[in-house]
C-alpha positions in Angstrom: 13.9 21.3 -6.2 13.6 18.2 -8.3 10.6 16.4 -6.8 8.6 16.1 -9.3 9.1 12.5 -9.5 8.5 12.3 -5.8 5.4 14.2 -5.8 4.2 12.1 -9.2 4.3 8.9 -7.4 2.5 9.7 -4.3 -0.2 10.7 -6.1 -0.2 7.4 -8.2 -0.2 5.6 -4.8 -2.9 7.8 -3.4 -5.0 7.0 -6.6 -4.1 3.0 -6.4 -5.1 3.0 -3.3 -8.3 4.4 -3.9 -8.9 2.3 -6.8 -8.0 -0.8 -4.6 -10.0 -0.1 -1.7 -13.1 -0.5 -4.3 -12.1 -3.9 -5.3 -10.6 -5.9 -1.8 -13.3 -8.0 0.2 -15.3 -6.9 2.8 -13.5 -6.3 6.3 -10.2 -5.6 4.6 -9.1 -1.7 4.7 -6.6 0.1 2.2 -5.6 3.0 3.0 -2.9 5.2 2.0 -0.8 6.7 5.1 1.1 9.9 4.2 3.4 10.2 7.2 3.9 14.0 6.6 7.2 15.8 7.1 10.1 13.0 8.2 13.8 13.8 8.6 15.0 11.9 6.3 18.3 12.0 3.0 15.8 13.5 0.8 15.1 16.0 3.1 18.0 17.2 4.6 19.0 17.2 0.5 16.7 19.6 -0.3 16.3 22.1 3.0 19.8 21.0 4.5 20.7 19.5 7.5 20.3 22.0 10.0 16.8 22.2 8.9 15.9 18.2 8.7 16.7 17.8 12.2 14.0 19.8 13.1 12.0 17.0 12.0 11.0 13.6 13.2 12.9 10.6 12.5 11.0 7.8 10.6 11.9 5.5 14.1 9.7 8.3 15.9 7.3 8.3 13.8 7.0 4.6 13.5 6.5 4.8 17.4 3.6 7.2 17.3 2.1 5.6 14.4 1.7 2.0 14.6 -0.9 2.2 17.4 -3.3 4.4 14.8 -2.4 2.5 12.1 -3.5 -0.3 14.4 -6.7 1.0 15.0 -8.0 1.5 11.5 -11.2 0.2 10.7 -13.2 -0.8 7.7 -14.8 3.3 8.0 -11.4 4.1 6.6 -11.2 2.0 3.7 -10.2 4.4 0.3 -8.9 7.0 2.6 -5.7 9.0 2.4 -4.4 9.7 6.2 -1.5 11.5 7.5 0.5 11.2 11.1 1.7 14.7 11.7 4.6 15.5 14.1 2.8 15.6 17.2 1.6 11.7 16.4 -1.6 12.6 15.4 -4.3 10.7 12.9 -5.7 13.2 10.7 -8.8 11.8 8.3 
């Protein structure tokens, strides 16, 4: 399916972010935010249309996300989190 690249470079940003969260000052949190499954033009390229629409919209999941991602604290610093469909934080 050809996404290899895409799959390479989260996994670079995962491990930056990691790496980073070691280095930044105290009370500053880096976290890397994987936003799971989003209907998006890569998508609906690889699984079709039909099938993408199934999926949230990166607008709805910008709605159900920026009050977690609002409420991240210093306890989540190095972390890799997701938002799942349902809006959901999962550590």
């Amino acid at each position: 399916m050809n996404v290899s690249a895409y799959s390479t470079s989260k996994w670079a940003i995962e491990g930056l972010s990691k790496s980073l969260a070691k280095e930044v000052p105290n009370g500053i949190t880096v976290v890397a935010l994987d936003p799971g499954i989003i209907n998006t033009e890569m998508l609906a390229c690889h699984i079709g249309d039909h099938s993408a629409s199934q999926y949230q919209t990166p607008q709805e999941w910008a709605t159900k996300a920026a009050s977690m991602i609002l409420n991240l604290s210093t306890a989540d610093n190095g972390a890799t989190l997701t938002v799942d469909d349902p809006g959901i934080l999962i550590r």
